[in-house]
C-alpha positions in Angstrom: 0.0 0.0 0.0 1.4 3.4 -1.2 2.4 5.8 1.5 -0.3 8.1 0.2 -3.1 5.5 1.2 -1.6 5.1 4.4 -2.0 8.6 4.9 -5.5 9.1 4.3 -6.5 6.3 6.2 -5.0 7.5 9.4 -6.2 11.1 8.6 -10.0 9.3 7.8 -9.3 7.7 11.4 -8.5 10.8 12.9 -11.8 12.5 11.7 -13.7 9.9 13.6 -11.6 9.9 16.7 -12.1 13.7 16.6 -15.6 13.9 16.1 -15.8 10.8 18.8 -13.6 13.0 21.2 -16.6 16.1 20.3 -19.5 14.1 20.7 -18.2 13.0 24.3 -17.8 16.3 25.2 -21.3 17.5 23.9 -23.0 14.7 26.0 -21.3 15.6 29.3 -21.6 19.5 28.6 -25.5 18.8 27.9 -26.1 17.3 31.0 -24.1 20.3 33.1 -23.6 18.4 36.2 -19.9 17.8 35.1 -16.8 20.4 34.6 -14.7 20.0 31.3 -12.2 18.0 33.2 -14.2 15.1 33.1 -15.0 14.1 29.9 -11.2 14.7 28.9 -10.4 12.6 31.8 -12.6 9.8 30.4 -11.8 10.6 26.9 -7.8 10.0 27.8 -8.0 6.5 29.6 -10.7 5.4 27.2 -8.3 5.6 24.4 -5.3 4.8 26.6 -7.3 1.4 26.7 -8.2 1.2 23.4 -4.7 1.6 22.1 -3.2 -1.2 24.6 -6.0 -3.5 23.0 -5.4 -2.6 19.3 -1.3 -3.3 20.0 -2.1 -6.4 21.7 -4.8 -7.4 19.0 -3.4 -6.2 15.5 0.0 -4.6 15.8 1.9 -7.1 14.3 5.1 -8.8 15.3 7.3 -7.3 13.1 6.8 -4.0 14.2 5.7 -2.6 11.1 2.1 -1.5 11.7 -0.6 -3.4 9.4 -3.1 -1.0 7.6 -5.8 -1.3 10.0 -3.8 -0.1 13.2 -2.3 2.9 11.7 -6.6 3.5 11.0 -7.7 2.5 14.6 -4.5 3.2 16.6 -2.9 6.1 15.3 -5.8 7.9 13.3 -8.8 7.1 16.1 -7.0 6.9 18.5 -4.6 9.8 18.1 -7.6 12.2 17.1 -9.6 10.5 19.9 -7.4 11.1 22.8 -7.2 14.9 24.2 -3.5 15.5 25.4 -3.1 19.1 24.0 -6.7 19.5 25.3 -5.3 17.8 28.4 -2.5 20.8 28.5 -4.2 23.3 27.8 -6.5 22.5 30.9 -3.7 21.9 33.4 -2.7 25.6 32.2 -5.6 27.0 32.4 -5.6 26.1 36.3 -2.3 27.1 37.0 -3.4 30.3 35.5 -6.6 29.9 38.4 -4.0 29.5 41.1 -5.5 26.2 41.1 -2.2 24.5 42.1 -3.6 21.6 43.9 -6.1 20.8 41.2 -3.5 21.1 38.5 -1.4 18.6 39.9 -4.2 16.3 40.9 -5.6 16.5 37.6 -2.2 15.4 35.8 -0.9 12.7 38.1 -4.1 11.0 37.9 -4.2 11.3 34.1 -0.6 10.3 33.5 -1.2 7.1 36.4 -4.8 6.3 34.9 -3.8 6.0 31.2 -0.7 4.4 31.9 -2.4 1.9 34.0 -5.1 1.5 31.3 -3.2 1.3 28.2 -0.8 -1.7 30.2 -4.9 -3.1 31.7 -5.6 -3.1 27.7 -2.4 -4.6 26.4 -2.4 -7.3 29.2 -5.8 -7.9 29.7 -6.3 -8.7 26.1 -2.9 -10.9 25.7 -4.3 -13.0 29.0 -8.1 -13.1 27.5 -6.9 -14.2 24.1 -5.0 -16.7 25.6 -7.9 -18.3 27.5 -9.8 -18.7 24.2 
């Protein structure tokens, strides 16, 4: 597949990672119980997960990513997942003199997606194996 092709399918899975990442937002902003921290939050360990399943599930083994990852993984999942939204956040509350909440706010991002992109990875590798 030319690198062209490549291309627009990780731009194509980019558009629907982005509008995903939108939609989430929307739904939380519509209910108006919730600050914008929250679906971000979600939205960050949701695909944190979602990308430790698609390596364990369809990266291949020799490292050079099949079609459909570079789609799912790095176009969904890389217009899915909020990290300059994440920044700009964290800023914003240092800016509050929100100090405490800044900090909060990134150690349990960088801890939760960590944790869920390794619960995503492993958790497929160990269910796959039971099957």
């Amino acid at each position: 597949m030319s690198l062209i092709s490549k291309v627009m399918m990780v731009a194509f899975g980019g558009a629907l990672g982005a509008a995903m990442r939108y939609f989430i937002t929307y739904l939380f902003e519509s209910l108006g119980k919730y600050p914008s921290l929250v679906p971000t939050f979600l939205v960050n360990i949701g695909g944190a997960f979602l990308i430790g399943l698609l390596f364990a599930l369809i990266m291949p083994s020799s490292g050079s990513p099949s079609l459909l990852y570079l789609t799912l993984a790095t176009g969904f999942c890389g217009g899915f997942t909020t990290v300059s939204t994440f920044t700009l956040e964290v800023l914003r509350l240092f800016q509050a003199q929100r100090i405490v909440a800044a900090l909060i706010y990134m150690g349990l991002t960088l801890v939760c997606t960590v944790l869920f992109v390794a619960i995503g990875y492993y958790g497929t590798r160990l269910f796959s194996r039971v099957l």
